[in-house]
C-alpha positions as CSV (number, residue, x, y, z in Angstrom):
1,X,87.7,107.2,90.2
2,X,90.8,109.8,90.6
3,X,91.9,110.2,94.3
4,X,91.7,113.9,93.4
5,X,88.0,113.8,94.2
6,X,88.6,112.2,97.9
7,X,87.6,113.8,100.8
8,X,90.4,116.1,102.5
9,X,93.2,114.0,104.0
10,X,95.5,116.9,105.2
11,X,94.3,120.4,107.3
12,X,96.3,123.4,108.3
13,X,98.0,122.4,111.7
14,X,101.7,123.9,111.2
15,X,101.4,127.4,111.1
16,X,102.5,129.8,108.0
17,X,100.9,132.2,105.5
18,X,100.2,129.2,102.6
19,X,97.6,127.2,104.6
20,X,98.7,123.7,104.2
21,X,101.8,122.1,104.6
22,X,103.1,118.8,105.2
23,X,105.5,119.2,108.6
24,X,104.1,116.4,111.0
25,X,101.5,113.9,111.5
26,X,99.2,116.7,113.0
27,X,99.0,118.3,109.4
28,X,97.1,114.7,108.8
29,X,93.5,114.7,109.0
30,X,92.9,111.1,108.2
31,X,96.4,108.6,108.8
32,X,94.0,105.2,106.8
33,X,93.0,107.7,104.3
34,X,96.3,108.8,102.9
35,X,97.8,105.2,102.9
36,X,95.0,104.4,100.9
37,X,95.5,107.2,98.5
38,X,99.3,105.9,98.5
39,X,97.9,102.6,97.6
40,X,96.3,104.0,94.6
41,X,98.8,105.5,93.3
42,X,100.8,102.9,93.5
43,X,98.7,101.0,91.2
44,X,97.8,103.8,89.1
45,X,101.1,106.0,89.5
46,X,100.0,108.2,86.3
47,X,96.4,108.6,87.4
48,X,96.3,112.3,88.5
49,X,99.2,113.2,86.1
50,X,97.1,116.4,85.1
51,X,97.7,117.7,88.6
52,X,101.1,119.0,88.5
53,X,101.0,120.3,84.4
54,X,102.4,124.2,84.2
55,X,103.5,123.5,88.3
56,X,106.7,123.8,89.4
57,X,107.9,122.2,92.9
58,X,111.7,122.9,94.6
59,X,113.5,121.0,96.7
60,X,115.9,122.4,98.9
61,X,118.4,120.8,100.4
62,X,120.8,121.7,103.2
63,X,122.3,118.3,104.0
64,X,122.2,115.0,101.9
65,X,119.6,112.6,100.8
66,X,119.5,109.8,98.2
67,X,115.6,108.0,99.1
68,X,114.4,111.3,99.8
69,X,115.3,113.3,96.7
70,X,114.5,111.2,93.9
71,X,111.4,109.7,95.3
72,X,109.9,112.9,95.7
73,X,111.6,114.1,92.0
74,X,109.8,110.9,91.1
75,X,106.3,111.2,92.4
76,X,106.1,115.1,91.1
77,X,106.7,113.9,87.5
78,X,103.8,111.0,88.4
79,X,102.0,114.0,88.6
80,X,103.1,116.1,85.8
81,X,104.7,118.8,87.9
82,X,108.5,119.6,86.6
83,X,111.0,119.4,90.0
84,X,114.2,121.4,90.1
85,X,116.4,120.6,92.9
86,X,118.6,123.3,94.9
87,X,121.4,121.9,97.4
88,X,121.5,124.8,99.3
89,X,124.7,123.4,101.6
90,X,126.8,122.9,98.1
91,X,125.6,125.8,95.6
92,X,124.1,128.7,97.8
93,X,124.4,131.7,99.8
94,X,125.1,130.7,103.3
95,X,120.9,131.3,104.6
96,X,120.9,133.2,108.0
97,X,117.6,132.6,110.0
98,X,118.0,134.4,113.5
99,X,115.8,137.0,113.7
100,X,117.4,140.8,114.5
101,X,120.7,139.2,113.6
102,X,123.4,141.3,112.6
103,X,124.8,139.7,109.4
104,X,128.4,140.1,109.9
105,X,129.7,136.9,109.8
106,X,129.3,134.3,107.5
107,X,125.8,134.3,106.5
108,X,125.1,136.1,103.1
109,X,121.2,136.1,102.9
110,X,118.6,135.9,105.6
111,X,115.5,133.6,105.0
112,X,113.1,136.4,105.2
113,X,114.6,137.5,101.6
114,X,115.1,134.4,100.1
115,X,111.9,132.8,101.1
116,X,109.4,134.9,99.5
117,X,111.1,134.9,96.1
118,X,111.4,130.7,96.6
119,X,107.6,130.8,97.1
120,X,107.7,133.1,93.4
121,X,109.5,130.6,91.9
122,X,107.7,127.0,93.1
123,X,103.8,126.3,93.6
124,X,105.4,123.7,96.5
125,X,109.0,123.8,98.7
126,X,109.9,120.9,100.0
127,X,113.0,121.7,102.6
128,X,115.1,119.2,104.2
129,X,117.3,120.2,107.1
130,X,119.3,118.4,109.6
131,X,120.1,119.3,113.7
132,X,123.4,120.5,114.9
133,X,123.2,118.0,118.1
134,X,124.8,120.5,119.7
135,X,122.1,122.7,121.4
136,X,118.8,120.6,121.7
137,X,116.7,124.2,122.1
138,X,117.8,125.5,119.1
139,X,117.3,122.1,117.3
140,X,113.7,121.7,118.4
141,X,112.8,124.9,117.8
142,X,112.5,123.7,113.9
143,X,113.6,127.2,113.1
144,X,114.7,126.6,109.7
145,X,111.2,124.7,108.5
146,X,109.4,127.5,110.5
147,X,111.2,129.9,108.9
148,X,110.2,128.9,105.5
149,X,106.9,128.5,106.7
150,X,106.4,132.2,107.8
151,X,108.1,133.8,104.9
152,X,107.6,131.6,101.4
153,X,103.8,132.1,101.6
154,X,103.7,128.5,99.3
155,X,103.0,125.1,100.8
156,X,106.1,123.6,102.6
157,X,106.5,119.9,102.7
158,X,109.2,118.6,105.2
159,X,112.0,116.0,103.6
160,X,113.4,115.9,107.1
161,X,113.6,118.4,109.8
162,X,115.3,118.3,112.8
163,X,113.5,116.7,114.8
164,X,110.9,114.7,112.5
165,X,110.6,112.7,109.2
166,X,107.0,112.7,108.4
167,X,107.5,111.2,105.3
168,X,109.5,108.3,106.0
169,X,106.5,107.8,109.2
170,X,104.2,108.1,106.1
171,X,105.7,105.8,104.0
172,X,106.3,103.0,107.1
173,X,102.9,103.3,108.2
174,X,102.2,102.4,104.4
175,X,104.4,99.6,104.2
176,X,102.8,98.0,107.5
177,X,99.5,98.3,106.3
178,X,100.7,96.6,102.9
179,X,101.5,93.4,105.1
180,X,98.4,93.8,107.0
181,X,95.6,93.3,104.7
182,X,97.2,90.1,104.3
183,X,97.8,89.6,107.7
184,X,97.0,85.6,109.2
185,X,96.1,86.8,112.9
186,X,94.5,84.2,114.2
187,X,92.6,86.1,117.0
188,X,91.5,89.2,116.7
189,X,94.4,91.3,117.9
190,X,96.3,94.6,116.8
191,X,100.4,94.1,115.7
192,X,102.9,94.7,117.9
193,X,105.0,97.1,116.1
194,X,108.6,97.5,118.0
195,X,111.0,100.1,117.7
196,X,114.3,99.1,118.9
197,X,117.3,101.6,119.2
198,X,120.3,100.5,117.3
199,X,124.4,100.7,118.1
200,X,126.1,103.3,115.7
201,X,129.2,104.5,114.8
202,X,128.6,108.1,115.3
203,X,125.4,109.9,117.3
204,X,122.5,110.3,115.1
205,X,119.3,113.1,115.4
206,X,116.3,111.7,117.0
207,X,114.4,112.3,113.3
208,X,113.2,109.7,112.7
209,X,112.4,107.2,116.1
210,X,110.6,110.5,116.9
211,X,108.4,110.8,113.8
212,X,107.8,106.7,113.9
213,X,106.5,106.9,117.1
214,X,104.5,110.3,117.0
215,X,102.9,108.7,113.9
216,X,102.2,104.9,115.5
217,X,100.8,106.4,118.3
218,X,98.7,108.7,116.3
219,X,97.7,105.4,114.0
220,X,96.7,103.9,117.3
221,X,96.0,100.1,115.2
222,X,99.1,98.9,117.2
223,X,100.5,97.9,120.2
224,X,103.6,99.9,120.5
225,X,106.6,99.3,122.2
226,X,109.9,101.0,122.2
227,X,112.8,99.6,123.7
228,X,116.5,101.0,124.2
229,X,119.3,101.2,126.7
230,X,118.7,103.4,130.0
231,X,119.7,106.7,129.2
232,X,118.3,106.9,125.6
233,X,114.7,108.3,126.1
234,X,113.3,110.0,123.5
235,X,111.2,112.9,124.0
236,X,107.7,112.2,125.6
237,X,106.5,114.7,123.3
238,X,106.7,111.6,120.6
239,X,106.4,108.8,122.6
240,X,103.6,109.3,124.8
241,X,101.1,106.1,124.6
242,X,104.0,103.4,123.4
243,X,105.3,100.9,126.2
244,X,109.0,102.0,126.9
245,X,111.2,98.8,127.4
246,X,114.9,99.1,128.5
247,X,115.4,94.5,127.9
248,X,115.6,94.3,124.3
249,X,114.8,90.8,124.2
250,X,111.2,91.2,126.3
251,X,110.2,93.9,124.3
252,X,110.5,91.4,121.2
253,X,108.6,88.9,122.4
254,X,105.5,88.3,120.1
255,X,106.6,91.2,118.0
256,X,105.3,91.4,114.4
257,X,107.0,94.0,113.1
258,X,110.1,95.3,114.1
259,X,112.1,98.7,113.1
260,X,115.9,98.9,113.8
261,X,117.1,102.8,114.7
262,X,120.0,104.3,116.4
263,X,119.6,107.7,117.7
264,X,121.9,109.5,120.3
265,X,120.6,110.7,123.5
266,X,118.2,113.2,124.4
267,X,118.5,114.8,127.7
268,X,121.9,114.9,127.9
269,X,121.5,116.2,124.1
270,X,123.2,114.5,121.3
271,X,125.5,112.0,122.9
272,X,126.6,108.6,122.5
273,X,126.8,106.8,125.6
274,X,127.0,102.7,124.9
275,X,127.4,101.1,121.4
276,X,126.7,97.8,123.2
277,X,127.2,95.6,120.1
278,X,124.5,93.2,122.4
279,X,121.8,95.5,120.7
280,X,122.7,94.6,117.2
281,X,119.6,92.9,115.9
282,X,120.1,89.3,114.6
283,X,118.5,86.2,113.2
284,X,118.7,84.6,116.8
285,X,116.3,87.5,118.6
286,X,114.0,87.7,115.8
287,X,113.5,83.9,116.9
288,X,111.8,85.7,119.9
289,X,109.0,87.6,117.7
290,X,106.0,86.2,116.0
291,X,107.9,85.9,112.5
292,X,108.0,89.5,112.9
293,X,108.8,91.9,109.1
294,X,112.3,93.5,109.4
295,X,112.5,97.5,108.9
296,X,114.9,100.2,108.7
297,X,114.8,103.7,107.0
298,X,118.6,103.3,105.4
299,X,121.0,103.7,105.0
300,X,122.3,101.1,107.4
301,X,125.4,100.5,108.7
302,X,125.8,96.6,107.9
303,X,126.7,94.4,111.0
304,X,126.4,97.1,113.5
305,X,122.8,98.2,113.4
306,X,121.6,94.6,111.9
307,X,123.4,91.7,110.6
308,X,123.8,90.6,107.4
309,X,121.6,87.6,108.1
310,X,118.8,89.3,109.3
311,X,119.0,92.0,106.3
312,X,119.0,89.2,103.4
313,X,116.5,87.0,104.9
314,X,113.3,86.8,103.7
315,X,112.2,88.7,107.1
316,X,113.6,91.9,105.6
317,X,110.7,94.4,103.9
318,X,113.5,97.4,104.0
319,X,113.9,97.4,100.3
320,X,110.1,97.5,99.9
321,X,110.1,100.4,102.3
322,X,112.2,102.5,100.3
323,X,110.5,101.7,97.5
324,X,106.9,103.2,99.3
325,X,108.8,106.3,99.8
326,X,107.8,107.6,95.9
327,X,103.5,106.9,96.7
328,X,103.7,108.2,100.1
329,X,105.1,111.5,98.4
330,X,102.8,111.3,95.5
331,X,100.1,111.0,97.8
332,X,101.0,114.3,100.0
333,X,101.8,116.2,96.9
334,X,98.3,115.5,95.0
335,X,96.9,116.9,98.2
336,X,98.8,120.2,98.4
337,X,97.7,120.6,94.5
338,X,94.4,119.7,94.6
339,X,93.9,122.4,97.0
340,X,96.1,125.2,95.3
């Protein structure tokens, strides 16, 4: 039977004019129900194909992405719809999205022009934007996706904000379940998922540890723990209900699944303040898990975040977590049609 028929697995939590959009795991109404429709698509990736005929979906972006863009390019065309992508950053008017502002500078067109002719053009915009890690209020104010949200008057999908990754979360959530319909627990216990903060050449945004652990904790089928250097918090916002661990090697103990991340800091906002090499993941701590799966978002930064060893073992389902990326989008996207 199509998965167009299903019940409703998204509802309007973000605001803006278009009713839904796809911003945050609070725009998900049931987490199980969406993997499953992932599932089905990736089975049957040309089921719904007659969803998307005659629609048109854009994606903007104003920083870089390789997963991101042609997974969701690819899952549109699973469903008919015909994609044009827009790098905003590269081959537009520089957007201004201040409110009131007085456009003197170097700004050329403010969103509330742009946005409402974008939401002429597409049936769905999918926006993908990136933080400054300069001012954390400004970042977490999501101006940029909100901004979009108030003025296109279309459904918005989020390809990255700056402060969450929904579909990535999506997609790992997806990739866990995958291994745990064929999990052998031998009592009857939830995972232990682990997030574990990463050293990095440069600081990163908080993306996507906070998205992971806004939607694990929202999942609720696992027992949670984060663990990172003092200093490294994330905000409680996302992480309320995991286990915060600051000893890497207790926090893997008994894991069975664990995801590598660097982010910078938080409070004292965007800062790098150890690149302890100690907290590079290797074959020698996964020893401590319970033969725990190996995930990271990419890209990775090779012998810094994980080793080499640990990345071509057989522990490693990253490559099989990109490759969810196109069905967690195809199922998000089938749900924004069906109800347009």
């Amino acid at each position: 039977m199509s998965q167009s028929t299903q019940k409703n697995l998204l509802h309007s939590a973000s605001s803006g004019k278009s009713g839904l959009n796809f911003i945050s795991v609070k725009d998900v109404a049931d987490i199980n129900g969406l993997v499953s429709k992932a599932l089905h698509y990736k089975a049957n990736p040309f089921a719904d194909r007659h969803l998307g005929v005659d629609k048109r979906i854009g994606l903007l972006f104003l920083n870089p992405s390789l997963r991101t863009r042609l997974s969701t390019q690819i899952a549109a065309a699973n469903l008919g719809m015909e994609a044009i992508v827009f790098n905003v950053d590269k081959e537009g008017w520089a957007l201004e999205f201040e409110e009131g502002a007085i456009m003197s500078g170097t700004t050329v067109e403010h969103v509330k022009d742009a946005a409402p002719i974008l939401g002429q053009y597409f049936d769905i915009l999918c926006i993908r934007t990136f933080p400054s890690l300069k001012n954390r209020e400004d970042d977490y104010s999501e101006l940029v996706m909100n901004s979009f949200m108030q003025y296109a008057g279309v459904p918005i999908v989020s390809l990255e904000s700056s402060t969450l990754h929904p579909l990535q979360s999506l997609t790992d959530i997806l990739t866990i379940q995958e291994h745990l319909n064929n999990f052998p627990l031998a009592e009857k216990r939830k995972p232990k998922v682990v997030l574990t903060w990463a050293p990095h050449v440069k600081p990163l945004p908080q993306c996507v540890a906070n998205s992971f652990a806004q939607w694990v904790n929202a999942w609720g089928e696992a027992e949670f723990v984060i663990t990172h250097p003092e200093d490294y918090e994330l905000s409680p916002a996302y992480t309320q209900g995991a286990t915060i661990l600051h000893n890497q090697d207790e926090a893997l103990k008994g894991a069975d699944f664990v995801y590598v991340k660097n982010w910078s800091t938080y409070t004292d906002y965007g800062k790098i303040y150890s690149n302890d090499p100690a907290w590079m993941l290797t074959q020698e701590k996964l020893k401590l898990t319970q033969h725990a799966k190996l995930m990271h978002c990419l890209p990775v930064r090779r012998n810094v975040e994980l080793s080499d060893e640990v990345l071509d073992s057989s522990s490693s389902i990253v490559t099989q977590q990109a490759g969810n990326r196109v069905w967690a989008a195809q199922a998000v996207l089938s749900e924004l049609l069906n109800k347009k």
